[in-house]
N, C-alpha and C positions, 0 to 999 in steps of 0.2 A: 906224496902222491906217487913218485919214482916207485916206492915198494906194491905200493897199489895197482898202479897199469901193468908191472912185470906180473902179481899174480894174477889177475886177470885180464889178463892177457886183451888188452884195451885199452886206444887210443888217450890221448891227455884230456881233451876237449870232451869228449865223451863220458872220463870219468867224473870231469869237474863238473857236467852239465847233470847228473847221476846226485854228488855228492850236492850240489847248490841244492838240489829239489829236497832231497832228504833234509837237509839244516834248515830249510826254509817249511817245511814241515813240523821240524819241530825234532825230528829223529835222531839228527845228528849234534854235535856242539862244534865248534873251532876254535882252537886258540893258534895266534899268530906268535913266533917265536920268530924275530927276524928276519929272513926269507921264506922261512919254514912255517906250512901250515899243518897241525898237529889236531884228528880229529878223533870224536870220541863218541861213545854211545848216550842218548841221554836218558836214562834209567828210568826217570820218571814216566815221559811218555812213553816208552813200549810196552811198561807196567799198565798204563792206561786201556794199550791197543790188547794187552794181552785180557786183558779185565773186559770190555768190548767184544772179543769175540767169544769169550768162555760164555759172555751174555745171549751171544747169539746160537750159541750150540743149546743152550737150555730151550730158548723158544722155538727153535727147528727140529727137539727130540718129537718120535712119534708123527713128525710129518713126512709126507711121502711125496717125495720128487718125480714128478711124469712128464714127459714130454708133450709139450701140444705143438709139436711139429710132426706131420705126414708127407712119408714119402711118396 
């Protein structure tokens, strides 16, 4: 997590509060190596999300977004 909060530039507690939501989702994976937590992407679901939203760009071609806010 050290390599993590230097590049982005962000607190520990903050990453780990980031990083729990994401595994706990499903996004990320952990493996514990003695002190050391070591985390990965989990291929399968982004695969899913990525399949998901390709699904949702088909059913939104040809629709057209308008605002029904007046100022």
């Amino acid at each position: 997590m050290c390599d993590l909060t230097d590049i982005l530039s962000t607190g520990q507690s903050r990453l780990s509060f980031h990083l729990k939501t994401l595994k706990d989702a499903g996004i990320l994976r952990d493996r514990r190596d003695g002190r050391w937590i070591y985390y990965s992407i989990n291929q399968e679901t982004v695969e899913e999300l990525e399949e998901f939203l390709r699904s949702l760009q088909v059913q939104n071609r040809g629709h057209r977004v308008t605002s029904r806010c007046r100022d």
